[in-house]
C-alpha positions as CSV (number, residue, x, y, z in Angstrom):
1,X,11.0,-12.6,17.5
2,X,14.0,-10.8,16.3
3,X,14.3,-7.0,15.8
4,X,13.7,-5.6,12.3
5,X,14.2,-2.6,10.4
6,X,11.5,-0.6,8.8
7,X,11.6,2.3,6.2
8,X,9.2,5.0,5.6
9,X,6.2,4.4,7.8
10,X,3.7,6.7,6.1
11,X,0.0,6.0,6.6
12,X,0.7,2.0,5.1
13,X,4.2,2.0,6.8
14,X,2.8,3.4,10.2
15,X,0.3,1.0,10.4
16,X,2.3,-2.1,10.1
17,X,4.7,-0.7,12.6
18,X,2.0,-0.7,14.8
19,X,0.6,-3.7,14.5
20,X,4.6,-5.6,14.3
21,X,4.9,-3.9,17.7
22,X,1.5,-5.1,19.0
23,X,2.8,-8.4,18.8
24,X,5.8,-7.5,20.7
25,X,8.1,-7.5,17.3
26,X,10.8,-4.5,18.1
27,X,11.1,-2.4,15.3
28,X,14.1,0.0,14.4
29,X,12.0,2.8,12.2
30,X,13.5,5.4,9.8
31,X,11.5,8.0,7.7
32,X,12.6,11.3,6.1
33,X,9.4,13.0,7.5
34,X,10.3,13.6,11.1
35,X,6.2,13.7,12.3
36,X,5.8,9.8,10.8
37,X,9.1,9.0,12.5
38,X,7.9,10.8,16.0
39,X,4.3,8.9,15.5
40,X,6.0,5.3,14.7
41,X,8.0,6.2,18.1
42,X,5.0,6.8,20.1
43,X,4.2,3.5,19.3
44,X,6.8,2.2,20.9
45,X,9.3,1.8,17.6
46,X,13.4,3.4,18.3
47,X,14.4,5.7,15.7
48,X,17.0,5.4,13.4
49,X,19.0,8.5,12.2
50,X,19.0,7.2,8.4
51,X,18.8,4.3,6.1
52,X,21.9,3.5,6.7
53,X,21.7,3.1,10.2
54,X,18.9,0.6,10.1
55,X,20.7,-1.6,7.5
56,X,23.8,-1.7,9.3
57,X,21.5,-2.8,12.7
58,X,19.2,-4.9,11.3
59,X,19.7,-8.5,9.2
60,X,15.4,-8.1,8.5
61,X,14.5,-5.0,6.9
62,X,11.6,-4.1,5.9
63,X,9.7,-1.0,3.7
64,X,7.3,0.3,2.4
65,X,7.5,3.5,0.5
66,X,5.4,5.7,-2.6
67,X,6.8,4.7,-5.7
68,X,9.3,3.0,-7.9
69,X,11.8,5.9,-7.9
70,X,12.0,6.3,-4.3
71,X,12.3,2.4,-4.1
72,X,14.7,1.9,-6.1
73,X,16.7,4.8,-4.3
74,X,16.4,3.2,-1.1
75,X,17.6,-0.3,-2.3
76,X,20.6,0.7,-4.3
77,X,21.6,4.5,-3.6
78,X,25.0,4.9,-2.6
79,X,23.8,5.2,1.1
80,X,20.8,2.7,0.6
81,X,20.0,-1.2,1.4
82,X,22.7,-2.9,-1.0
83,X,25.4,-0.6,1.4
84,X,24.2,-2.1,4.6
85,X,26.9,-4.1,6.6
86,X,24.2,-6.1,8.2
87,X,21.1,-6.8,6.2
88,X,20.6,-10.2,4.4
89,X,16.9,-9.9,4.0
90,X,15.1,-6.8,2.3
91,X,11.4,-7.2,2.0
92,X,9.8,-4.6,0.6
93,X,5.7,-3.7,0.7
94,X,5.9,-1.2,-1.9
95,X,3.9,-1.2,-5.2
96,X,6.6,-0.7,-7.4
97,X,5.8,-2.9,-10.4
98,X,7.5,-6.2,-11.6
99,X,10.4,-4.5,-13.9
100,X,11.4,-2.4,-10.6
101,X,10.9,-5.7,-8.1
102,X,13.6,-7.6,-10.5
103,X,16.1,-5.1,-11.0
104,X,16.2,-4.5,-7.1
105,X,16.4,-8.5,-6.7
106,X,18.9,-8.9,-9.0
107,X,21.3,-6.1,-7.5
108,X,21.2,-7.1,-3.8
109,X,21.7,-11.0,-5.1
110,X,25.3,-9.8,-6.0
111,X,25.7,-8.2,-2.5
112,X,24.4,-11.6,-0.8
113,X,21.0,-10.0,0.1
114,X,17.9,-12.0,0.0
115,X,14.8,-9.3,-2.0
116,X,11.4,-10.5,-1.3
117,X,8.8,-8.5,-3.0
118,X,5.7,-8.3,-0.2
119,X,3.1,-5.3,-1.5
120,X,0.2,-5.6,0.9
121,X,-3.1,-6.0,-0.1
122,X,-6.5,-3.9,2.1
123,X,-5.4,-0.6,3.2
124,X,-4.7,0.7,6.5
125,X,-8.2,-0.3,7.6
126,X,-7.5,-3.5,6.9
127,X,-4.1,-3.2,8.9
128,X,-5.9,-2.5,12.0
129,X,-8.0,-4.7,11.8
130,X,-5.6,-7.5,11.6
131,X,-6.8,-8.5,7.9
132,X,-4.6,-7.0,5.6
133,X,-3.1,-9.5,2.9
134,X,0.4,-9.8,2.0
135,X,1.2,-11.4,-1.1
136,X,5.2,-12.1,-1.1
137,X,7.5,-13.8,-3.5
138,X,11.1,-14.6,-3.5
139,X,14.1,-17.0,-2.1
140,X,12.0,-19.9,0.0
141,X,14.8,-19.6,2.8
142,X,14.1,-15.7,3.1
143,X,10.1,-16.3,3.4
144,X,10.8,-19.0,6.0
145,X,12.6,-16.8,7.9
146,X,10.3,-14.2,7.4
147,X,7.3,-16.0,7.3
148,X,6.5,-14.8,11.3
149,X,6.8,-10.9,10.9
150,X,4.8,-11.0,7.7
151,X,2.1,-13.1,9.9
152,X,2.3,-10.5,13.0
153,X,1.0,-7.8,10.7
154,X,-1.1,-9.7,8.2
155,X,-4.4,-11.8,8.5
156,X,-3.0,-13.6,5.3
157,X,0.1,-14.4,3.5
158,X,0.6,-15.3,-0.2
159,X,3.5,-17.1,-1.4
160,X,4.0,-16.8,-5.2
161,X,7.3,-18.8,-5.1
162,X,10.7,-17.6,-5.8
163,X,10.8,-15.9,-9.4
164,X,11.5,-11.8,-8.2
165,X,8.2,-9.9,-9.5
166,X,5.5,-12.4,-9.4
167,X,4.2,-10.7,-6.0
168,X,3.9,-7.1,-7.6
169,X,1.2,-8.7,-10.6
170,X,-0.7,-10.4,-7.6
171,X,-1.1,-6.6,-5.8
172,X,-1.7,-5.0,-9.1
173,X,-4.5,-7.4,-10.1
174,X,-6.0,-6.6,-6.8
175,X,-5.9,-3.4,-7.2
176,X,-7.4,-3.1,-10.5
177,X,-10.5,-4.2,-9.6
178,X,-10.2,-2.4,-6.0
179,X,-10.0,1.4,-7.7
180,X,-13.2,-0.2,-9.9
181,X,-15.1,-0.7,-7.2
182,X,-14.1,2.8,-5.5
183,X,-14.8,5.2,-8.0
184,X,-18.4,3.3,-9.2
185,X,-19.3,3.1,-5.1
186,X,-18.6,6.9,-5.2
187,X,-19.9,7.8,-8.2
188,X,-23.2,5.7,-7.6
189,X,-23.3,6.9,-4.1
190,X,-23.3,10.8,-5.0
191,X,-26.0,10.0,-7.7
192,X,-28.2,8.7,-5.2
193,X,-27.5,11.6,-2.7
194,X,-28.5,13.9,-5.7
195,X,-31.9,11.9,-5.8
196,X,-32.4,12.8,-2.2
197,X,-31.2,9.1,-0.3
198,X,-29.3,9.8,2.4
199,X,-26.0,8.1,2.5
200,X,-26.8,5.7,5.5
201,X,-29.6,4.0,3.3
202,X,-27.2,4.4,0.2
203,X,-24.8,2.5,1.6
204,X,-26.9,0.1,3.7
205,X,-28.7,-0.7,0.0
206,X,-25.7,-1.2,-1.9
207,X,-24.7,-3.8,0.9
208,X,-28.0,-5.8,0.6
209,X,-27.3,-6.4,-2.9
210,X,-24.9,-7.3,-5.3
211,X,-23.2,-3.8,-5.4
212,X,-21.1,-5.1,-2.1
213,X,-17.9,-4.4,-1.5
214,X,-14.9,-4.0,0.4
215,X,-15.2,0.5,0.2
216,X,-18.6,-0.1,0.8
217,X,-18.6,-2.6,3.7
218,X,-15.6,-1.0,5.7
219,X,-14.2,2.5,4.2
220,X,-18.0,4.2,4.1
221,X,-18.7,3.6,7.8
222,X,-15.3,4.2,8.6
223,X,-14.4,7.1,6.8
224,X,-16.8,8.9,4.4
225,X,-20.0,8.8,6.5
226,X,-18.7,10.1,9.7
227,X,-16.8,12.9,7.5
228,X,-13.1,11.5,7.9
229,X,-10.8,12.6,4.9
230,X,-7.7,11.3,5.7
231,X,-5.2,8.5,6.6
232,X,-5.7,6.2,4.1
233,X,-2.8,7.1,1.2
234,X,-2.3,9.9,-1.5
235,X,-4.5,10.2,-4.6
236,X,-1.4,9.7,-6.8
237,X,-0.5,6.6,-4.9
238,X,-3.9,4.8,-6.7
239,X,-2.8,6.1,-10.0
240,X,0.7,5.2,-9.7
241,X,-0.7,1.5,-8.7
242,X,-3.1,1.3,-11.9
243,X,-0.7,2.2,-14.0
244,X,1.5,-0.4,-12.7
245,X,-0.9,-2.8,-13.7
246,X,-1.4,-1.8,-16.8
247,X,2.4,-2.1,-17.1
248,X,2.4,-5.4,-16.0
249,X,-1.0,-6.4,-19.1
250,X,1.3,-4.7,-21.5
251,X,3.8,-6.8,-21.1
252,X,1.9,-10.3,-20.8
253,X,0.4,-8.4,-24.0
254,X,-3.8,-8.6,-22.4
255,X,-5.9,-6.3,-23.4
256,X,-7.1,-4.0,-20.4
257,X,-10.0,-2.0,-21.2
258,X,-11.7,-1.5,-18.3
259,X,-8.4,-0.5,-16.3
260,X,-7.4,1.5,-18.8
261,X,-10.6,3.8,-18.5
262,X,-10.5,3.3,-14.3
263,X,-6.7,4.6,-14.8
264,X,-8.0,8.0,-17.2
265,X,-10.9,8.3,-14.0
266,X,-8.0,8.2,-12.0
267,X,-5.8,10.8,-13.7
268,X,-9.0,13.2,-14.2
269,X,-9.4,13.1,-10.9
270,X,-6.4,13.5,-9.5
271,X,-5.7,16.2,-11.3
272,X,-8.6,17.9,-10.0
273,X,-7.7,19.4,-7.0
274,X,-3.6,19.8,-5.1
275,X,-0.8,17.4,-4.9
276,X,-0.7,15.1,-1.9
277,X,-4.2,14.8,-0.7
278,X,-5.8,11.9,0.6
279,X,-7.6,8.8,-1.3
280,X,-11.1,9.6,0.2
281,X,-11.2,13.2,-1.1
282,X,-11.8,11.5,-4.0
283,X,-15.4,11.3,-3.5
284,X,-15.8,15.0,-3.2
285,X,-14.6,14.9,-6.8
286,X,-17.5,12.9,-8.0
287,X,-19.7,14.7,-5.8
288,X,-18.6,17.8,-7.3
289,X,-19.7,16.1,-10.7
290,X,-23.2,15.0,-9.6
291,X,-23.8,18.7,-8.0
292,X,-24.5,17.6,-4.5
293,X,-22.5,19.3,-1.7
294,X,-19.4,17.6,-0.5
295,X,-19.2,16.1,3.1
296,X,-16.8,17.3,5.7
């Protein structure tokens, strides 16, 4: 399999490295945070000195970076992936919302690059486990030729076809119903540690009945039980993502109630403790709010 290029390998971006290079894919890794970039290497990625130097190495480039802003910076900054003298592919596993995904696809069309918008779908759990989802859309020839990477990282691959965009509603949706199901599995959880449950039966109960879900079949055991508060993302990264979808039901003009309140959740809690912490703090949030005593 050819050599690729990867940008920002963060928690998400790490993960994927990792697993590309599992299955012997070589990967040429850049990140403005020199510990991600040293981690990526220990895996067994080279390091590039700047975006530039992986788009002028690479014809597959891949990343995957916070937010719309920094995506968009990376695509067409003056020293970003529409200046590259090699890349012809640019697939990008951001969450950056549809108006962002088109924009970028319609610049590096005019440079003779190929965008495909690939957000992934399960977390960095899922990653390492070999089931995270990809859902991908853009130029059929660019998702053939793609088509292997995307499969040595992901359990499953989701073609939306080639209109730039359609990929980022499929994540969104996911995701609105993913942060659902996070904060009610922490909120319900901390309620029933206030009753006097102990979390292992909590969870164990919650996954007997219809309350099951992916937070509380996989990121309990593997994070919040055993007292692990980090690795899976940044708080704001969940609230940038729900307010992408809302983005998206504002402008197919649906009515979003229930993401709308997850999203104000979101925001209240974010804003609740510092800048830049992880995802699974969250849940000393809500048990700050039932008046049990956080874990870890």
């Amino acid at each position: 399999m050819e050599r690729v290029g990867f940008i920002g390998v963060g928690a998400m971006g790490g993960a994927i490295v990792a697993r590309l290079l599992k299955h012997r894919v070589s990967v040429l890794a850049y990140d403005t945070n020199p510990e991600m970039l040293a981690r990526a290497r220990s895996h067994g990625a080279t390091a590039a000195a700047s975006v530039r130097e992986v788009v002028n190495t690479a014809e597959v480039v891949f990343a995957c970076l916070p937010d719309a802003k920094v995506c968009e910076a990376v695509a067409l900054g003056p020293e970003g992936v529409i200046a590259g003298s090699k890349v012809r592919i640019y697939a990008d596993t951001s969450t950056v919302g549809g108006a962002t995904a088109v924009k970028i696809a319609e610049a590096l069309a005019k440079r003779g690059i190929s965008f495909l918008d690939s957000p992934v779908v399960g977390g960095v759990i899922a990653c390492e486990s070999g089931t995270l989802g990809v859902v991908t859309s853009g130029p059929s020839e660019a998702y053939a030729r793609v088509k292997p990477v995307l499969e040595a990282f992901a359990g499953r691959v989701f073609y939306l076809g080639e209109r730039a965009g359609m990929a980022q509603v499929g994540k969104v949706v996911n995701n609105a119903v993913g942060y659902a199901a996070l904060y009610a599995t922490f909120e319900a959880v901390a309620v029933g540690l206030k009753a006097g449950i102990d979390i292992e039966t909590l969870v164990g109960i919650i996954n007997q009945g219809s309350g099951a879900n992916f937070h509380s079949q996989r990121i309990f055991p593997a994070y919040i039980i055993p007292g692990k508060f980090e690795g899976t993302g940044a708080v704001e990264i969940g609230v940038k993502d729900l307010k992408c979808f809302l983005e998206e039901a504002r402008r197919l003009q649906a009515q979003t109630p229930m993401a709308s309140a997850v999203t104000a959740l979101g925001v209240r809690a974010a804003e609740s403790g510092p800048a830049g912490r992880d995802t699974m703090t969250l849940f000393h949030y809500f048990c700050d709010l039932a008046g049990v005593p956080r874990r870890g």
